[in-house]
N, C-alpha and C positions, 0 to 999 in steps of 0.2 A: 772784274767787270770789264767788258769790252763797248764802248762807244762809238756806232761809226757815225760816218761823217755828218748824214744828215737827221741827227739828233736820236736816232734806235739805238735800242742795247740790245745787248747776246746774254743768253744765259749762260751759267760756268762750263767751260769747255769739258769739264767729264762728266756734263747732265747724261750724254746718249748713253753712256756705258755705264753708268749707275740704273740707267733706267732699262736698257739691253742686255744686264751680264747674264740672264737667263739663256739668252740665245747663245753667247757666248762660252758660259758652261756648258751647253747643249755640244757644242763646236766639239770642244775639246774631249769630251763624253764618247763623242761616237767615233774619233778619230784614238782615243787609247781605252776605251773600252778593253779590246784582246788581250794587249799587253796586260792589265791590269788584273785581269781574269787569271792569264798565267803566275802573275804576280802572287795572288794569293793561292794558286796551286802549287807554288813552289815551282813551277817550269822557270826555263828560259826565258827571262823576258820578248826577246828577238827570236825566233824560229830560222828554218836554214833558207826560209824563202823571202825572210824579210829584205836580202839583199837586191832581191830583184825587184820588189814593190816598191823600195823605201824613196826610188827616185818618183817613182807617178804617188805616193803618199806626199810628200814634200810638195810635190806642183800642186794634184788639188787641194789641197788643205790650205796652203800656202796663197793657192789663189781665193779659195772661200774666206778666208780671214781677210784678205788684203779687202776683199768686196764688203764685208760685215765692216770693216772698218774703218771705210771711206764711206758707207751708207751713213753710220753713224756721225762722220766730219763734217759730211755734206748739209744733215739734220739738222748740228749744230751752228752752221756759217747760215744757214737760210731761216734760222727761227729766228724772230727781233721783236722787241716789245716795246712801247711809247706809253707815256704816263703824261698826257698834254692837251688843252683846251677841253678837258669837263672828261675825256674819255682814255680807258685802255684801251691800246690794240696789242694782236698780237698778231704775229704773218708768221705761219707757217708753210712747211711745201717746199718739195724740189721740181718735179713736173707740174705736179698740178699744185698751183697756190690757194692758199686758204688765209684771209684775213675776218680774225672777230675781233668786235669793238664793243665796249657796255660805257654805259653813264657812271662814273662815280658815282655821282646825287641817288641811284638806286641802287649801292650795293646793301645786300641785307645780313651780311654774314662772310667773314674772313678768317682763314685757317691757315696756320704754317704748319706742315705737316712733315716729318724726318723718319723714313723710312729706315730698318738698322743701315745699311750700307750709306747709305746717306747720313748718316748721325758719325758715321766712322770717317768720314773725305769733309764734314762738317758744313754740308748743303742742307736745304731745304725748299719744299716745295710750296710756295703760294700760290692759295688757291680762295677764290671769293666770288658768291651769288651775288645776281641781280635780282631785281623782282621780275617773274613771267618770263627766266629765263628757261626752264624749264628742268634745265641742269647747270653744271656750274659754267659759269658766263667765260670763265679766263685759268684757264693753270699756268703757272707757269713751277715749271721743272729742270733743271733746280739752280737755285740763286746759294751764294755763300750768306749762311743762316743771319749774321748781320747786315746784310744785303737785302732780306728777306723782309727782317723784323723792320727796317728804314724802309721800304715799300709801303707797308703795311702803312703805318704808322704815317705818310702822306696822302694816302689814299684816302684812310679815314679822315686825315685833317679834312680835303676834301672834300668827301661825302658830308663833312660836317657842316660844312660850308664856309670854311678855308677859302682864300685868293688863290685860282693857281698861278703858275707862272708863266708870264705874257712872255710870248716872242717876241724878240726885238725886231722890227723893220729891217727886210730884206734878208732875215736870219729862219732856216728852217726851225720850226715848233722843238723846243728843247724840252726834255723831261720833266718831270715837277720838282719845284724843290724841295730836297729831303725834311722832313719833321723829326721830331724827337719824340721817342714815344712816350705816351703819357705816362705816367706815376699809376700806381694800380692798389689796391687797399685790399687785402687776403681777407676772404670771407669765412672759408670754409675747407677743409681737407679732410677724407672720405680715409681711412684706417684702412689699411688691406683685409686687416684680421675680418671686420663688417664687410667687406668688399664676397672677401668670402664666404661668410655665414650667411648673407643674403643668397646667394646662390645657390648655396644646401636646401635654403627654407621657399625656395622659388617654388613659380606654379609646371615645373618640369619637375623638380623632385617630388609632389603631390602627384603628379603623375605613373613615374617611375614607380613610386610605391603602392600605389594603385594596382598597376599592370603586376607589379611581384606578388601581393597579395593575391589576385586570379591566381594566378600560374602554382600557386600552394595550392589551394582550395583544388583548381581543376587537377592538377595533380594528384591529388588529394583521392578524388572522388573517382578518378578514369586509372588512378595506377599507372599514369603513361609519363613518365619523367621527361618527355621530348616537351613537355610548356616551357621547361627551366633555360633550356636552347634557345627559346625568343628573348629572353631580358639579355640576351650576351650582347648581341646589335644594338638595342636598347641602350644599355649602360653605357658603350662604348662612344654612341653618339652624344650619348650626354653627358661623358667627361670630358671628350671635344669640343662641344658645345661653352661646358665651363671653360673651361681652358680659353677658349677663344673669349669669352665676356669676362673673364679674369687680363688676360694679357691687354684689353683694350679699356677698361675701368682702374686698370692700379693706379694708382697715386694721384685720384683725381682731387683737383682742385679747382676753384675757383674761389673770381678775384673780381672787384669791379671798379671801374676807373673810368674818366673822363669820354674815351671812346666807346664805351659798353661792357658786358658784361665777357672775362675772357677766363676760360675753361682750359683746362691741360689736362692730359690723362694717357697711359701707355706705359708699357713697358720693353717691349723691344721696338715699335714703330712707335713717336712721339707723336702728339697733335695739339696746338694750340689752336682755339679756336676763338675768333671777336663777335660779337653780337651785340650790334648796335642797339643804342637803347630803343625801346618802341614801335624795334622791329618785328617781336614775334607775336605770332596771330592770334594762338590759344595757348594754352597750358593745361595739364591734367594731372593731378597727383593723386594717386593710386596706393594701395596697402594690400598685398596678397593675403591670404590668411593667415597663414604663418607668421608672418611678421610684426603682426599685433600683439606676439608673447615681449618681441623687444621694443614696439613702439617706432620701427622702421617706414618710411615713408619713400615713393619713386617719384620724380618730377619730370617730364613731356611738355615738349612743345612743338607746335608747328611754326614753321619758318619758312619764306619762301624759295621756292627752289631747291628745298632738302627733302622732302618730300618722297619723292620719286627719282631719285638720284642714287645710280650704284647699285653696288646689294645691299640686299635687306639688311643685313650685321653693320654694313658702312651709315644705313642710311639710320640706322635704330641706334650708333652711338653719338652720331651727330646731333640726333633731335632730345636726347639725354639733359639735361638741366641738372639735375642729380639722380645718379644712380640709386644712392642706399644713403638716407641719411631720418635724424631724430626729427619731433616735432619742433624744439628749436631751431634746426639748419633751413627745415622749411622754410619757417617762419621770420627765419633772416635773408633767404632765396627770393621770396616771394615779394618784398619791396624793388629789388634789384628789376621786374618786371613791371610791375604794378609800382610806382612809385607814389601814386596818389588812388586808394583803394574807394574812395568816397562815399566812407563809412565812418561815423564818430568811433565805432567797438569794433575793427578791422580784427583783433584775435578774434574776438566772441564770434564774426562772422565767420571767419577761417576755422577756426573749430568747431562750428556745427555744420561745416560742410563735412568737415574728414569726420566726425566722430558722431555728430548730433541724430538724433531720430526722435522722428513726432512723440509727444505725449502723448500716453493711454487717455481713453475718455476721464473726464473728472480731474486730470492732474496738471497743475499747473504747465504753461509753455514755459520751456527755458533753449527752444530749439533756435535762436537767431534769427526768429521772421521766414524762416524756410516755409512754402506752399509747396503741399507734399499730393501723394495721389490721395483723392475721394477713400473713405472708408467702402462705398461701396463696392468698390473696384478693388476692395482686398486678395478676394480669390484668385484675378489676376495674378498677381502677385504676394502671395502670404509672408512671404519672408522680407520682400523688401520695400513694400506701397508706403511704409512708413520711412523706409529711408528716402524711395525715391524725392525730391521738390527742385526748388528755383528758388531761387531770390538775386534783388537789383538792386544794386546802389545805383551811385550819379557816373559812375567810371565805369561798372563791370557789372556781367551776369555769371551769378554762379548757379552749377546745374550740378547736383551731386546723384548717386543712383550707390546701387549695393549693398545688402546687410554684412555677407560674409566677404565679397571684394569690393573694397571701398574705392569710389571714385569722387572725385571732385575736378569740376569743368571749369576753367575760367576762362571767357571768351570779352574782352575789353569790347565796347558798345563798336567804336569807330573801327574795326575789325570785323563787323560781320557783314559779309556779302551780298548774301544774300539766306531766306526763310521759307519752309514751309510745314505746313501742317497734317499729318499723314495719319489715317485711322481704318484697321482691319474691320471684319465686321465683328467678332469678338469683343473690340474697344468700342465698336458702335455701342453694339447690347449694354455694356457698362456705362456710358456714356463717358470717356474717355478717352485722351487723343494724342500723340507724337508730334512734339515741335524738332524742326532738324534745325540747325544752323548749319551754313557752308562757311567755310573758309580754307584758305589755300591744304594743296593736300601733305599730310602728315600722319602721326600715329596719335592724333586726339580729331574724336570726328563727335563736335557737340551736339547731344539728343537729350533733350529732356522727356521720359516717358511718362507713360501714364497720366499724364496731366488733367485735371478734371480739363470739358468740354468750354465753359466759359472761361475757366483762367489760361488755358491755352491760347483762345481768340482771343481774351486780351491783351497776354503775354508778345500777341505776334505783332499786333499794334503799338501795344509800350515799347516793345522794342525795337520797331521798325523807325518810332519816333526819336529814340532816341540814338540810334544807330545814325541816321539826318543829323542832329545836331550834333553828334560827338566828329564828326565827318567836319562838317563846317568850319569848326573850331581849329581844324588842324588844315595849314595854311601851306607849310613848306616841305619840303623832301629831306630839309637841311636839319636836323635837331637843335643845335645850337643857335640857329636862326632860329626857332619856337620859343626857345629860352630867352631871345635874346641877348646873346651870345656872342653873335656871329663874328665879333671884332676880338674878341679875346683867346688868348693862345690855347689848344687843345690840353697844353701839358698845367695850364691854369684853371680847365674850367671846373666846376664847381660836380660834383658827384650825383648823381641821380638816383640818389638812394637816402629813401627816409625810413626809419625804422617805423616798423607796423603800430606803437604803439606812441608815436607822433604823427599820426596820419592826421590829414584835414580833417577838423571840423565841419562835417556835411552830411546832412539826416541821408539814411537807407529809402531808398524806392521800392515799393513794391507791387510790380504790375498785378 
């Protein structure tokens, strides 16, 4: 770690070339390329003409490296980062400079992330959202991985709402003081073997075998054996495909401790990732069809700033909660977000989201207080009017849809943004209607269909109303400051996690 004078730090001096040896492989690529050709033709390394290039090979080479490698020194003496009075900066830039600054008090999400070469020199990159940043607020690339985890781990105190550390009069703004990071309680570990058999049983391999069975049949019937030719790109893509949701899901874990909820997973690029408590918007746990032979479960959530961040494969492992797990890991998951579901029967409710469907006429309810679509409005939907409903408690709306893809929506009251009410003419004739909720963007987008016409306007009322007060209630940016906290050490504070079937005492709402 480098310190200068007026209280900035440098990131570790072989950030530029861990994060450039592409270009530097490139370098060296194009300049022994030939040799290397001859090499494996068994020539002459050296030809009879090398004598005469080898002096202008040595200049420009010699000059392109020296410039690749003062671009990179230059990158590294000019980037500095400050961790002092509520905010990060960071300054980067050689010509043109570029300083960005976020609030701690709004970060929503923190990752150390260890790329392989970076896991070999024993760096890593921190990286952490704000809210409304719109992407990530601050990287920094790359700190020595203990250097990393002590950022992190101040930041959060921080965001918690932590003292930071005051500049002394007539002394420039000094960094924050380092924290210790909190103690962390192992929730759950994700089996490769499951890692894998979800990805056999995914809705790509329903597909794959879909498109294989065509290409029999039309084969079949046309005699033209050129169908069997298209599954070859097919397959290909989609053992790539695995491969890439395999290499970035091995060995996930999660953990949950005093600063939020902290996820790891990877096999040749690492990622730890922190997720403050009460910072994520929605959640959505989902069952393909397959998966219902093991009782396999997916968890989603939206967070801010992850959303629209990166590529799609970047942005769909970060928003992951859990990949591939049972109805108990759920079920142990699901307090870590929800820590107060405000529900007396929080299983009975959770499980008539994921599994429940209305009663036939005549038969007793045992569906959890779910309001599903109108029997009239069956046609609409024949397979799943009876899955689709809603139900409220005093903390959460839950919105479930799907016979054969099970979904279940949870969108916390003081999270939704904003509502509306949406109806084709189709849904007029039935009399039924679409409520959307917005919240920040991600891979769970809550819609309750079909809803009959008056429980829908009601819905949009009860919930608008209580969206108001759940809002009210929540006073600070600080969590530990909501708990009441705010004086006690991060590595002391108390866990925000109650198991589902010690949840408060407090009847279900139902709009």
């Amino acid at each position: 770690m480098t310190v200068t004078g007026d209280g900035w730090r440098r990131v570790h001096p072989a950030s530029p070339f861990v994060r450039g040896w592409v270009a530097l492989a490139a370098l060296f690529f194009f300049f022994g390329r030939d040799a290397f050709e001859r090499l494996l033709r068994g020539d002459p390394i050296f030809d009879e003409r090398f004598a005469e290039r080898a002096p202008w090979l040595l200049i420009g080479g010699g000059a392109v490296l020296l410039l690749t490698v003062l671009g990179y020194v230059l990158s590294w003496y000019f980037t500095r980062y400050q961790v002092a009075d509520g905010y990060v900066r960071v300054n980067t830039g050689i010509l043109f400079k570029q300083q960005r600054q976020a609030r701690v008090d709004r970060v929503q999400a923190i990752d150390v992330l260890q790329p392989l070469l970076a896991r070999i020199f024993g760096l890593a990159e921190l990286r952490f959202d704000v809210a409304d940043a719109g992407k990530s607020a601050v990287q920094l690339a790359y700190l020595p991985i203990g250097e990393a985890k002590e950022l992190r781990a101040t930041i959060l105190a921080q965001a918690a709402g932590g003292p930071p550390m005051p500049a002394q009069p007539g002394e420039p703004a000094q960094p924050a003081a380092a924290a210790v990071e909190a103690p962390e309680h192992a929730v759950l570990t994700v089996p490769p073997s499951r890692l894998a058999g979800s990805l056999l049983l995914s809705e790509q391999s329903v597909g794959i075998v879909i498109g294989a069975a065509a290409s029999v049949v039309l084969s079949a019937v046309t005699d033209n054996r050129g169908f069997y030719f298209y599954l070859i790109p097919a397959g290909l893509g989609l053992v790539a495909a695995y491969w890439n949701s395999f290499i970035k899901g091995y060995n996930f874990t999660a953990a949950v401790s005093p600063d939020g909820i902290r996820l790891r997973y990877g096999l040749l690029d690492t990622q730890a990732q922190t997720l403050p408590p009460g910072r994520i918007q929605a959640l959505r746990v989902s069952q393909p069809p397959l998966w219902r032979i093991f009782g396999w479960y997916r968890i989603q959530v939206n967070v801010a700033g992850y959303g629209t961040e990166g590529s799609q494969g970047q942005a769909s492992s970060r928003t992951t909660l859990l990949p591939v797990g049972t109805l108990a890991e759920v079920l142990s998951m699901l307090p870590l977000v929800l820590p107060d579901p405000g529900t007396p029967d929080p299983v009975g409710v959770f499980t008539a989201g994921l599994k429940g469907i209305a009663p036939a006429a005549g038969k007793p309810d045992r569906d959890g207080g779910f309001v599903t679509t109108p029997r009239r409005a069956r046609l609409l939907s024949p397979l799943g009017w009876r899955r689709n409903g809603f139900t409220a408690t005093d903390t959460v709306l839950f919105i479930r849809s799907g016979r054969w893809w099970r979904h279940l929506v949870l969108v916390p009251h003081q999270r939704t943004q904003s509502m509306s009410l949406q109806q084709g003419p189709l849904a007029r004739l039935f009399g039924v209607v679409d409520l959307v909720l917005h919240t920040t963007a991600g891979p769970v987008a809550p819609r309750l269909i079909q809803a009959g016409l008056e429980e829908g306007r009601a819905l949009l009322d009860a919930q608008s109303a209580r969206a108001r007060t759940a809002r009210k209630r929540q006073h600070s940016e600080h969590w530990l400051a909501r708990a009441g906290l705010e004086h006690a050490p991060l590595e002391h504070a108390p866990l925000e996690h109650a198991p589902l079937e010690h949840a408060p005492k407090e009847g279900p709402q139902h709009a």
